[in-house]
Structures are given as C-alpha cells and as structure tokens.
mmCIF file of the N, C-alpha and C atoms, coordinates in Angstrom:
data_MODEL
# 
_entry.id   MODEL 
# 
loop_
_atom_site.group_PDB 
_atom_site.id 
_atom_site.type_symbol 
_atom_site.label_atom_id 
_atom_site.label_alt_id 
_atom_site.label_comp_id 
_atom_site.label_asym_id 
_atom_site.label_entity_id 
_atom_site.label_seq_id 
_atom_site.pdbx_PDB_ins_code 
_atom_site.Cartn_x 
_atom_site.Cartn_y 
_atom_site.Cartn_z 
_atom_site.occupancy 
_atom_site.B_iso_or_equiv 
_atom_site.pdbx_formal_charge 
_atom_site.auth_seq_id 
_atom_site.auth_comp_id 
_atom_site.auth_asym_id 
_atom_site.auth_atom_id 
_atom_site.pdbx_PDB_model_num 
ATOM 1   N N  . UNK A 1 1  ? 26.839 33.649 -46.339 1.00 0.00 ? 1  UNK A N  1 
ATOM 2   C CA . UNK A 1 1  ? 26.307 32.568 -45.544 1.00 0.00 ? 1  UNK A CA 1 
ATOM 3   C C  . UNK A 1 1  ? 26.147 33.034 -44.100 1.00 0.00 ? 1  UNK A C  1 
ATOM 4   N N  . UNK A 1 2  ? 24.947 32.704 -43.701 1.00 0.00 ? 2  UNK A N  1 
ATOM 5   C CA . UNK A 1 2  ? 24.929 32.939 -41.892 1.00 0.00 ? 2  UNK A CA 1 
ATOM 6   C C  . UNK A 1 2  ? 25.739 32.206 -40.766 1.00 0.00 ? 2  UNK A C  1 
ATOM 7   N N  . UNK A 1 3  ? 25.625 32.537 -39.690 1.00 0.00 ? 3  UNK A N  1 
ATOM 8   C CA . UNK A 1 3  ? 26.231 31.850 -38.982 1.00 0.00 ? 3  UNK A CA 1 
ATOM 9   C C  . UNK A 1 3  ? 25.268 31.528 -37.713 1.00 0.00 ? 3  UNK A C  1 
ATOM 10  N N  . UNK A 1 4  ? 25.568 30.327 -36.674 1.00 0.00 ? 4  UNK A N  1 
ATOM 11  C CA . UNK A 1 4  ? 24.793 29.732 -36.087 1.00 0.00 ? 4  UNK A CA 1 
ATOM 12  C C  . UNK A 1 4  ? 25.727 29.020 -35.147 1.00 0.00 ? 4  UNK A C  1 
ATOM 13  N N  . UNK A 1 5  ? 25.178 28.568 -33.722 1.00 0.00 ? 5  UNK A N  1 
ATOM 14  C CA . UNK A 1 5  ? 26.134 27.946 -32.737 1.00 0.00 ? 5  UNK A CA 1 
ATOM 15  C C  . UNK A 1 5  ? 25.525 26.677 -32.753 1.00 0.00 ? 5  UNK A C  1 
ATOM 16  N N  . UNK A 1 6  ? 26.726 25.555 -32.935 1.00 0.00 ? 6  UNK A N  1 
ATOM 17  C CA . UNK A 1 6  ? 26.679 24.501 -32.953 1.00 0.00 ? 6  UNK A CA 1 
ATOM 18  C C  . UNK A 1 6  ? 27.035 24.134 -31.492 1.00 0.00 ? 6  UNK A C  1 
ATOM 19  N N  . UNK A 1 7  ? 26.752 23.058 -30.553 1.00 0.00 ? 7  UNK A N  1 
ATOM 20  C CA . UNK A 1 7  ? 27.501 22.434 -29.352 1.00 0.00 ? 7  UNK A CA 1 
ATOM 21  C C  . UNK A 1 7  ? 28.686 21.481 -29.959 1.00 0.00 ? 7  UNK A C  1 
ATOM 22  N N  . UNK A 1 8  ? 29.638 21.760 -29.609 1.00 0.00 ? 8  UNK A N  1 
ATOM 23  C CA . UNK A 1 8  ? 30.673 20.760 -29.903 1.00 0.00 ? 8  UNK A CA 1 
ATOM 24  C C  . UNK A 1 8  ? 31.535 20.551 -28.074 1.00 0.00 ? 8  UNK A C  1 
ATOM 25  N N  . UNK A 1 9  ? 31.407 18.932 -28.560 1.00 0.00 ? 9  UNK A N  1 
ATOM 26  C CA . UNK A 1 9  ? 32.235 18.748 -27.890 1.00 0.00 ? 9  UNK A CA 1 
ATOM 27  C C  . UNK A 1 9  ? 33.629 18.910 -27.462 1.00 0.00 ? 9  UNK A C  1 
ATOM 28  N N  . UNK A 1 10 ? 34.696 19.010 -26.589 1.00 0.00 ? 10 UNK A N  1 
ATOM 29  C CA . UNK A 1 10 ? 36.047 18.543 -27.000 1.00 0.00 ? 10 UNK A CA 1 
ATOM 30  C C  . UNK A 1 10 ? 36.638 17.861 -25.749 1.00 0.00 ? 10 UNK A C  1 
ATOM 31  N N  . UNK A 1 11 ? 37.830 17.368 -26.038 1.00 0.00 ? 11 UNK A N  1 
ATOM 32  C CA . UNK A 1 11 ? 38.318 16.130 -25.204 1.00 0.00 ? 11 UNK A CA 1 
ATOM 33  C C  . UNK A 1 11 ? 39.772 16.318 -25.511 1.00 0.00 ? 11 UNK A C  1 
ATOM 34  N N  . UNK A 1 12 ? 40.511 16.464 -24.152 1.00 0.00 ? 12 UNK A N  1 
ATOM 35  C CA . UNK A 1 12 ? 42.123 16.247 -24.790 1.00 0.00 ? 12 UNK A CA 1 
ATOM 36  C C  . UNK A 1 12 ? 42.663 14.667 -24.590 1.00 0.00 ? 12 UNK A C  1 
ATOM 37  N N  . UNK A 1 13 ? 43.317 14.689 -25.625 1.00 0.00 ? 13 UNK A N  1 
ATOM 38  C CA . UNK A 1 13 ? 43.721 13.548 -25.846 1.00 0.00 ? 13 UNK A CA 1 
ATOM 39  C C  . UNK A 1 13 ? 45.183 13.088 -25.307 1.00 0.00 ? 13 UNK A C  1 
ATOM 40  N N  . UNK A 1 14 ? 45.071 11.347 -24.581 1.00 0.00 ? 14 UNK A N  1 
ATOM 41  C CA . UNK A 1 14 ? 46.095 11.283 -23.934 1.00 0.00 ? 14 UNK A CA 1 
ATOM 42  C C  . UNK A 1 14 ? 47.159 11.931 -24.361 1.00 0.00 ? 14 UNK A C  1 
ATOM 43  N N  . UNK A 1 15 ? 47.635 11.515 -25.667 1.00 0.00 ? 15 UNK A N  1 
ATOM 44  C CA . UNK A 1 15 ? 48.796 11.957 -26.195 1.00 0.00 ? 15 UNK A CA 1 
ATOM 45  C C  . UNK A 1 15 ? 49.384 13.655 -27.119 1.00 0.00 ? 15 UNK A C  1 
ATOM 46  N N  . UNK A 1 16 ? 48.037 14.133 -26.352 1.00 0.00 ? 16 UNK A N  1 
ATOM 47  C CA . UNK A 1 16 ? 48.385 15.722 -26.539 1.00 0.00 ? 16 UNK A CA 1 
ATOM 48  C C  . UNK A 1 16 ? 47.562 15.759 -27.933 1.00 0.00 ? 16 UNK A C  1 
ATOM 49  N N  . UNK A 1 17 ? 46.643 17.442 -27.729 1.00 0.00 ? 17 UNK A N  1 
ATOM 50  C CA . UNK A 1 17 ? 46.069 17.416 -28.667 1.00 0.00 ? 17 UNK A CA 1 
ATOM 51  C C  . UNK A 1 17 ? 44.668 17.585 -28.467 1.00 0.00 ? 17 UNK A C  1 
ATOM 52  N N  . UNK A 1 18 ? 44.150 17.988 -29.149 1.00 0.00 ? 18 UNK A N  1 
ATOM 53  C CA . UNK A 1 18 ? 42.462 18.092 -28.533 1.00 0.00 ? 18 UNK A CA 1 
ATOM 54  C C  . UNK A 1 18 ? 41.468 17.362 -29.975 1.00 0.00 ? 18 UNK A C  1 
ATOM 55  N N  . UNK A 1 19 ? 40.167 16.757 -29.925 1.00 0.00 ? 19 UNK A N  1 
ATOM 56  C CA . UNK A 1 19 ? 39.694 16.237 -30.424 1.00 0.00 ? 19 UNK A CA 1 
ATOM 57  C C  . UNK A 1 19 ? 38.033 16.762 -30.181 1.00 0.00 ? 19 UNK A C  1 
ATOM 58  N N  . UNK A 1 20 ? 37.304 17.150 -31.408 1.00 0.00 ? 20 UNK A N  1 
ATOM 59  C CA . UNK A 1 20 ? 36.183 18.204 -31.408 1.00 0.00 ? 20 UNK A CA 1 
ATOM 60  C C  . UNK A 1 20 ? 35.280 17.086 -32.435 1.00 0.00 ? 20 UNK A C  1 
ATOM 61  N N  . UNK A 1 21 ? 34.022 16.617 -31.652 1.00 0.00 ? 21 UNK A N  1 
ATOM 62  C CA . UNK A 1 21 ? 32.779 16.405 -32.116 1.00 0.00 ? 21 UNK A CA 1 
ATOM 63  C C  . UNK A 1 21 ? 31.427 16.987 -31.876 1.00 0.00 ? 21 UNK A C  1 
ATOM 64  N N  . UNK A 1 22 ? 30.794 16.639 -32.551 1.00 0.00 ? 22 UNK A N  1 
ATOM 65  C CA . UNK A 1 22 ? 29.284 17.485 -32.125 1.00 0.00 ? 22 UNK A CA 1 
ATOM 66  C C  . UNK A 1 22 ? 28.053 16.398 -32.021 1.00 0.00 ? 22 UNK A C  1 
ATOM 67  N N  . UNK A 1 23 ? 27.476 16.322 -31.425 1.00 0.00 ? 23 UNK A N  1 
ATOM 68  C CA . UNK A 1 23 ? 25.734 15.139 -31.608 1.00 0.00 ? 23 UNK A CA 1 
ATOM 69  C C  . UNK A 1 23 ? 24.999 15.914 -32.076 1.00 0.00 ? 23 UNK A C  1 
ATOM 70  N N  . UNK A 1 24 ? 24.733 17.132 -32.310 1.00 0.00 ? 24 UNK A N  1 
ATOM 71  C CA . UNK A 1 24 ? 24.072 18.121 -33.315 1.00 0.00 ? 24 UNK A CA 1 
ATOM 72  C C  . UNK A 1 24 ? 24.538 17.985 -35.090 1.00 0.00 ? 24 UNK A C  1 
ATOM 73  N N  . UNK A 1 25 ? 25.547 17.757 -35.511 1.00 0.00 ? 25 UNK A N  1 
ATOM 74  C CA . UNK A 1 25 ? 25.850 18.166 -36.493 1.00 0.00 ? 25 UNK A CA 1 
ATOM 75  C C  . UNK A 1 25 ? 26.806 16.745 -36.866 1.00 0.00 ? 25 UNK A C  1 
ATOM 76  N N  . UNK A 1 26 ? 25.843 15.493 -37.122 1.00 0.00 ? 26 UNK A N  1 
ATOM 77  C CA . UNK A 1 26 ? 27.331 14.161 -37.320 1.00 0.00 ? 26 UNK A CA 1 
ATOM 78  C C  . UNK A 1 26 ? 27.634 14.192 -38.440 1.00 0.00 ? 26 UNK A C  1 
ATOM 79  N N  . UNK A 1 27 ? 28.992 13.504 -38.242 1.00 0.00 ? 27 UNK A N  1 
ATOM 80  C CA . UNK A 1 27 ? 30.395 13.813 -38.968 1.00 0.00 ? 27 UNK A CA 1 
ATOM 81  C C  . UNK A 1 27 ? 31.054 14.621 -38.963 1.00 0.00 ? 27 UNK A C  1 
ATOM 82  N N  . UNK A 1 28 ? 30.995 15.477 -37.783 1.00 0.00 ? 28 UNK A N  1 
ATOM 83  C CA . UNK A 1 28 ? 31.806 17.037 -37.276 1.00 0.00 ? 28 UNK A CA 1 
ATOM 84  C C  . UNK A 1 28 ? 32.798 16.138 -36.243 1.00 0.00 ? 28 UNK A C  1 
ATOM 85  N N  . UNK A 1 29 ? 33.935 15.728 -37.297 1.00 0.00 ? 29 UNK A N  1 
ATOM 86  C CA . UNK A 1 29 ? 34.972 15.614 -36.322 1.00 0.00 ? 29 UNK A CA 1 
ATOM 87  C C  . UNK A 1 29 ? 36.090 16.403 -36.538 1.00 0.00 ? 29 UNK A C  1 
ATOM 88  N N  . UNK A 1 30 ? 36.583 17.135 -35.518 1.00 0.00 ? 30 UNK A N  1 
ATOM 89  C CA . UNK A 1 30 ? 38.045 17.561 -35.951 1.00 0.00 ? 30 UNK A CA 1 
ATOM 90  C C  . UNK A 1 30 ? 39.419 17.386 -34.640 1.00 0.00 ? 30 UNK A C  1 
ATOM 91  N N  . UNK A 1 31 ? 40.808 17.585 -35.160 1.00 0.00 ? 31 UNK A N  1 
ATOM 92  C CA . UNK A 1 31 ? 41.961 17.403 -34.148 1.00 0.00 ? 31 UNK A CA 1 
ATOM 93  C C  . UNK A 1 31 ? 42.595 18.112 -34.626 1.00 0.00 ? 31 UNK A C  1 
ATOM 94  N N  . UNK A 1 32 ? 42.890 18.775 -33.402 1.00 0.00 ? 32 UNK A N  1 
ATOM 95  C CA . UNK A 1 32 ? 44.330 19.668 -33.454 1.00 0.00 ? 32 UNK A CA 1 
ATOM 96  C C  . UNK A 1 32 ? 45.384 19.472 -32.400 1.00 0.00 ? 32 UNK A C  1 
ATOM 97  N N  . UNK A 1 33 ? 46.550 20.440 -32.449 1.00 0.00 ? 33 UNK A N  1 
ATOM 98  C CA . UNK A 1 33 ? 47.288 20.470 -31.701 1.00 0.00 ? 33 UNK A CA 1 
ATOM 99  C C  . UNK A 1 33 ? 47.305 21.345 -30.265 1.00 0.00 ? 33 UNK A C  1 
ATOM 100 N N  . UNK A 1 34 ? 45.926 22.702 -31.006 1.00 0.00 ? 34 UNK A N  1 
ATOM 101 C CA . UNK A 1 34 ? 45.585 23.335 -29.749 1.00 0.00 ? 34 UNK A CA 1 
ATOM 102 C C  . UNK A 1 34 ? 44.415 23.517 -29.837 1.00 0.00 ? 34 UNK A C  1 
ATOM 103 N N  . UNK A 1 35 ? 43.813 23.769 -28.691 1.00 0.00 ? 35 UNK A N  1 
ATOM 104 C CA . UNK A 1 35 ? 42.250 23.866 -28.248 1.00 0.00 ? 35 UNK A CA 1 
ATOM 105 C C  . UNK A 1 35 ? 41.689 25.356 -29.048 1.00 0.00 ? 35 UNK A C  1 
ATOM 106 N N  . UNK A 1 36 ? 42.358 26.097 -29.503 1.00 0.00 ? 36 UNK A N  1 
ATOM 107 C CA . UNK A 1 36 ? 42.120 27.557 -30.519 1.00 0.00 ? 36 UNK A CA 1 
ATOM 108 C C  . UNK A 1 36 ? 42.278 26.571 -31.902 1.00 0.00 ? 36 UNK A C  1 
ATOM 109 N N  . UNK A 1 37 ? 43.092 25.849 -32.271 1.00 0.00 ? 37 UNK A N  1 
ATOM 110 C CA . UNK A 1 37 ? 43.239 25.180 -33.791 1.00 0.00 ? 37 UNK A CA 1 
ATOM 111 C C  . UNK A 1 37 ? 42.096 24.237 -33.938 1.00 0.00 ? 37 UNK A C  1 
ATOM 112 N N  . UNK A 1 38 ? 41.931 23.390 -32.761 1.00 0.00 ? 38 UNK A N  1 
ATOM 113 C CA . UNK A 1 38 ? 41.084 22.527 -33.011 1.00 0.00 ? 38 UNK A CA 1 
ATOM 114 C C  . UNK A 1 38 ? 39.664 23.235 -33.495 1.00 0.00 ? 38 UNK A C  1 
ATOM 115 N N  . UNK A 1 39 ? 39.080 24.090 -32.872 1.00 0.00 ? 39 UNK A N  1 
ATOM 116 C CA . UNK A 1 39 ? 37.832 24.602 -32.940 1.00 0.00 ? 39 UNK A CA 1 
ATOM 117 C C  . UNK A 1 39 ? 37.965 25.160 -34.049 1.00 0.00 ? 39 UNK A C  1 
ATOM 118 N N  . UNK A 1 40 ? 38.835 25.904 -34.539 1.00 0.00 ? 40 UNK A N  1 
ATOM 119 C CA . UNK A 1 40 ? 38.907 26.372 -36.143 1.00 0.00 ? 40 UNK A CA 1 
ATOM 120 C C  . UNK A 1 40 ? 38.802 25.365 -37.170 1.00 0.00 ? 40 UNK A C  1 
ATOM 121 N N  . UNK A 1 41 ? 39.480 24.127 -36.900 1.00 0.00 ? 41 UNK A N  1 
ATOM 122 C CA . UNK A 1 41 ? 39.000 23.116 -37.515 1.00 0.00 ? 41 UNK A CA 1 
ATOM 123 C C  . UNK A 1 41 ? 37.324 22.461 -37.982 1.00 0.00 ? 41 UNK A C  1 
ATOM 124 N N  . UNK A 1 42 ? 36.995 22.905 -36.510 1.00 0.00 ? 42 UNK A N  1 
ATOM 125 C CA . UNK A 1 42 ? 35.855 22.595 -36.533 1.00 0.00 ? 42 UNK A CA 1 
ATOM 126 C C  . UNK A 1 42 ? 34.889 23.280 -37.248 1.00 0.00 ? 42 UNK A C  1 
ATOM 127 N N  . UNK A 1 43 ? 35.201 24.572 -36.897 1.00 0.00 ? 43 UNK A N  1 
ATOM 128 C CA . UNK A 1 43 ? 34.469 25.176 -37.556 1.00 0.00 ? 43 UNK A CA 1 
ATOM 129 C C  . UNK A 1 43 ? 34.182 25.187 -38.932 1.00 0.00 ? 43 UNK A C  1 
ATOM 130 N N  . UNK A 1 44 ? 35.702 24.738 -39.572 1.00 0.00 ? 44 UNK A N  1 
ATOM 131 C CA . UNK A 1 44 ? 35.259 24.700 -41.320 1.00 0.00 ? 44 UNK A CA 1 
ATOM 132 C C  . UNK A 1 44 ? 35.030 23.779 -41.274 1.00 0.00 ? 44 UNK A C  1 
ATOM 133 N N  . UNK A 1 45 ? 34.944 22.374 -40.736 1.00 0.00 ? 45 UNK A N  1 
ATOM 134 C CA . UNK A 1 45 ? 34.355 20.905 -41.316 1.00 0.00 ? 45 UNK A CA 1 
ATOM 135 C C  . UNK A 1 45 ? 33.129 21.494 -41.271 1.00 0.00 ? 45 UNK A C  1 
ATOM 136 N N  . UNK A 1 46 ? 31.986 21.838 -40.212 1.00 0.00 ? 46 UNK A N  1 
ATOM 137 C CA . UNK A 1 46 ? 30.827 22.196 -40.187 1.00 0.00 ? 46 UNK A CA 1 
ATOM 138 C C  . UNK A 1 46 ? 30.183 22.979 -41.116 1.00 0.00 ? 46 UNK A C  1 
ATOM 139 N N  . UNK A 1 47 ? 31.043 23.930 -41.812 1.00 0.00 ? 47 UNK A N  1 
ATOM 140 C CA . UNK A 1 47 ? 30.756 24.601 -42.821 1.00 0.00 ? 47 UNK A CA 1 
ATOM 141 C C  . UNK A 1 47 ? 30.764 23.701 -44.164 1.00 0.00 ? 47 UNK A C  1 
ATOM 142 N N  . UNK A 1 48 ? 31.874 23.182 -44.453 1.00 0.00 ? 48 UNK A N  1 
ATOM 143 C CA . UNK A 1 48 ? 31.605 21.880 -45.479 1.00 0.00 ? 48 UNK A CA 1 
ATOM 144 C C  . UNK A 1 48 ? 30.704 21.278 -45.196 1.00 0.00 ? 48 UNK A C  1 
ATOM 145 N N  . UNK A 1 49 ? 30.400 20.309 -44.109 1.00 0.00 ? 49 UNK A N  1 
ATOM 146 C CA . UNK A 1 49 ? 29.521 18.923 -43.970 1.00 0.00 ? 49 UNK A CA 1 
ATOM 147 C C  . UNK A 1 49 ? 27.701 20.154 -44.330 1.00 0.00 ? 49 UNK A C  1 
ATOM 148 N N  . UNK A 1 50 ? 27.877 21.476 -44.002 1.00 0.00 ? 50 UNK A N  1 
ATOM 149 C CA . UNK A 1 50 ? 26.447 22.237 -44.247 1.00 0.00 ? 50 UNK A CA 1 
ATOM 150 C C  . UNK A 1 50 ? 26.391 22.095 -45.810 1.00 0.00 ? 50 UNK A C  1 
ATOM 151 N N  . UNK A 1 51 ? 27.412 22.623 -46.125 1.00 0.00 ? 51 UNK A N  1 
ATOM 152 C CA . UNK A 1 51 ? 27.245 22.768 -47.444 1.00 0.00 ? 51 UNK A CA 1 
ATOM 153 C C  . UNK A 1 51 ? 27.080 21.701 -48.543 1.00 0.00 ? 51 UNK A C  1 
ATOM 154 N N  . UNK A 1 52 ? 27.655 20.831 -48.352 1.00 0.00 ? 52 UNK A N  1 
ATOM 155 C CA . UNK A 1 52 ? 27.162 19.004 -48.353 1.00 0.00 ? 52 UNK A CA 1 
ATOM 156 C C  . UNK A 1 52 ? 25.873 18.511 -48.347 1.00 0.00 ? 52 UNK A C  1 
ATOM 157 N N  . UNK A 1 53 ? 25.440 18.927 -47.287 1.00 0.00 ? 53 UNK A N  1 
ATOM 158 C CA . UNK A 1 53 ? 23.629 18.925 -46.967 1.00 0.00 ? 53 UNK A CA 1 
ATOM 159 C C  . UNK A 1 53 ? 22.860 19.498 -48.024 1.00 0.00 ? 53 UNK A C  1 
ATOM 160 N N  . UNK A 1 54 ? 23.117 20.952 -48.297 1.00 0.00 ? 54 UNK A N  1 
ATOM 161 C CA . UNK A 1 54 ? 22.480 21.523 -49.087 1.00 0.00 ? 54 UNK A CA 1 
ATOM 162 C C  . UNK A 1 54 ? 23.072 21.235 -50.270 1.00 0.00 ? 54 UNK A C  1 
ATOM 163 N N  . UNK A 1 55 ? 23.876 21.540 -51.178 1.00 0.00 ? 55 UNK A N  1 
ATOM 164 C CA . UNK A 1 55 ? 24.319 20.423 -52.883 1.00 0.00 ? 55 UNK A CA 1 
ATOM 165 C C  . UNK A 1 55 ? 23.569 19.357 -52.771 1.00 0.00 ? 55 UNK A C  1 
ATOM 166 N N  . UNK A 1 56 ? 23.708 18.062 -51.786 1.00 0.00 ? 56 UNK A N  1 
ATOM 167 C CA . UNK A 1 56 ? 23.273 16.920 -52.315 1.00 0.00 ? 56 UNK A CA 1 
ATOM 168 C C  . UNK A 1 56 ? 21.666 17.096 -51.708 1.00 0.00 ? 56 UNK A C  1 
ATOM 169 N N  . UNK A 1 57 ? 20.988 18.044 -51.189 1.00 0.00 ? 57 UNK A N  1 
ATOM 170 C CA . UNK A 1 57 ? 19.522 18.439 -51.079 1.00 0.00 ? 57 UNK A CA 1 
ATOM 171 C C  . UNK A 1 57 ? 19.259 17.394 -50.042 1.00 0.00 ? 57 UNK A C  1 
ATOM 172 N N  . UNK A 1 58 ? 19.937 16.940 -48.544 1.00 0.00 ? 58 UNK A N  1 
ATOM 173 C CA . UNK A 1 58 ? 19.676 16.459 -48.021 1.00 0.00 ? 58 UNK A CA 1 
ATOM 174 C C  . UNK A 1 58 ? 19.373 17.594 -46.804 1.00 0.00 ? 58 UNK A C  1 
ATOM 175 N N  . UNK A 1 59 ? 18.364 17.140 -46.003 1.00 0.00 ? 59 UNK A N  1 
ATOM 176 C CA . UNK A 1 59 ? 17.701 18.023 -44.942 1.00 0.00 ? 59 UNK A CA 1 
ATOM 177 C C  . UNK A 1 59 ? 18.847 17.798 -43.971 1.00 0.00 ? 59 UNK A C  1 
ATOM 178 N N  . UNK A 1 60 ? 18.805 19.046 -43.146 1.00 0.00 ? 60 UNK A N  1 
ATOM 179 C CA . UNK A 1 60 ? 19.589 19.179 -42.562 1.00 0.00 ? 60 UNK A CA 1 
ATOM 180 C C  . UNK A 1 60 ? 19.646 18.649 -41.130 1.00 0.00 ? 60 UNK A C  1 
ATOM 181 N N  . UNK A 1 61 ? 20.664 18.275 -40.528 1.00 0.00 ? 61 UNK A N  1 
ATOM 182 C CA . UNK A 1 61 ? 20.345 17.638 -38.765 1.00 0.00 ? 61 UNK A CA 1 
ATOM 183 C C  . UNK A 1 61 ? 19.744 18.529 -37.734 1.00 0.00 ? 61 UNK A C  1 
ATOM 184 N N  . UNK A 1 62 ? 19.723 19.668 -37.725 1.00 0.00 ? 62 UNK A N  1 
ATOM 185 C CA . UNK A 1 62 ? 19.451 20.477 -36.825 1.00 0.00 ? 62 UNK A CA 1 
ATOM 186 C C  . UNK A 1 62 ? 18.767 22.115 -37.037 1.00 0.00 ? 62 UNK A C  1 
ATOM 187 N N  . UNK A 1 63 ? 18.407 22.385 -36.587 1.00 0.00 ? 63 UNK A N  1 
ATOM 188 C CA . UNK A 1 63 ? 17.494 23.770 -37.063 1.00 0.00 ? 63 UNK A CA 1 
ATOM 189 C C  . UNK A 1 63 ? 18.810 24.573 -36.614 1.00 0.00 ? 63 UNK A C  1 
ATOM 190 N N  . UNK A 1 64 ? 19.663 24.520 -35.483 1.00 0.00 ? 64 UNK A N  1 
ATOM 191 C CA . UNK A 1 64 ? 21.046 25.791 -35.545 1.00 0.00 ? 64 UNK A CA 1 
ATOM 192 C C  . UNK A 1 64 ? 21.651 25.367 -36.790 1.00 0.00 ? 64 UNK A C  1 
ATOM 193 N N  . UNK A 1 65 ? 21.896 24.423 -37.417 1.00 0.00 ? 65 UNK A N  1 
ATOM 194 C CA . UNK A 1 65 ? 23.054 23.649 -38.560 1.00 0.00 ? 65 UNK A CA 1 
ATOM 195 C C  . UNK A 1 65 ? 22.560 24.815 -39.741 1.00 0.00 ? 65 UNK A C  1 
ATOM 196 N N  . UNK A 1 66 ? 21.081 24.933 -40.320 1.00 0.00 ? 66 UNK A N  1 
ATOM 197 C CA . UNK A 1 66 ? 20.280 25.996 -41.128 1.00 0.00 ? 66 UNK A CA 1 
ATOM 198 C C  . UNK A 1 66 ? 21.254 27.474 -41.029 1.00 0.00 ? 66 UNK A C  1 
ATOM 199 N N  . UNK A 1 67 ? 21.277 27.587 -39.965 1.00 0.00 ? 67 UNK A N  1 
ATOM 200 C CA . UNK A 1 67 ? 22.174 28.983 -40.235 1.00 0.00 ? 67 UNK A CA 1 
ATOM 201 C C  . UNK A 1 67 ? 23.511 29.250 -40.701 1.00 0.00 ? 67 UNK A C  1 
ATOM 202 N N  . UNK A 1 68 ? 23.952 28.397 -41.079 1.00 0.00 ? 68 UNK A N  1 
ATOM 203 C CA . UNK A 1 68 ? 25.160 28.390 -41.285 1.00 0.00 ? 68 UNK A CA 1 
ATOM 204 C C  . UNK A 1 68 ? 25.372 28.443 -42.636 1.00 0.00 ? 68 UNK A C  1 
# 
C-alpha cells in the first residue's frame, strides 16, 4: 500500500492527552496519552477508515487519502 500526507489536526486536552482529527479524511479521530502515540494512532485509523472506502467501493474524500 502507498503512502500519502494527510493534515491532521491536534489539540491537547484539558485533562492531559492529545486528541487528532483531520477535515481531509472524516472519521479520523484518534487520543492518546502522547503527542508521538497519538499520531500513531492516527495513522492506523486512516489506514482502516482507507481501507473501508475501498471494500465497501465508496469513493474516496480526498485525492492525498488515494495514496494510502
């Protein structure tokens, strides 16, 4: 599988913790405990929610999302 740069957001959260979305790629949410975990998180939801797209033959959100 290729790979491709998504924009994700992230945000720490009051109560410790970081929290990773994207407006490129929805339903890319992930939380961790560190800003290195969180993004690893992220990274495999994005890889699922791609692979999701393609099984159920739905077009994809974004022309970077394709590379993945």
């Amino acid at each position: 599988m290729k790979e491709a740069a998504i924009a994700v957001q992230v945000e720490e959260l009051p109560g410790g913790g970081f929290l990773a979305t994207s407006d490129e790629l929805p339903g890319l949410v992930a939380q961790g405990r560190t800003l290195a975990e969180t993004l690893e998180i992220a990274q495999d939801v994005a890889r699922k929610l791609v692979e999701s797209y393609i099984e159920h033959g739905s077009p994809l959100p974004t022309d970077r999302a394709r590379g993945l």
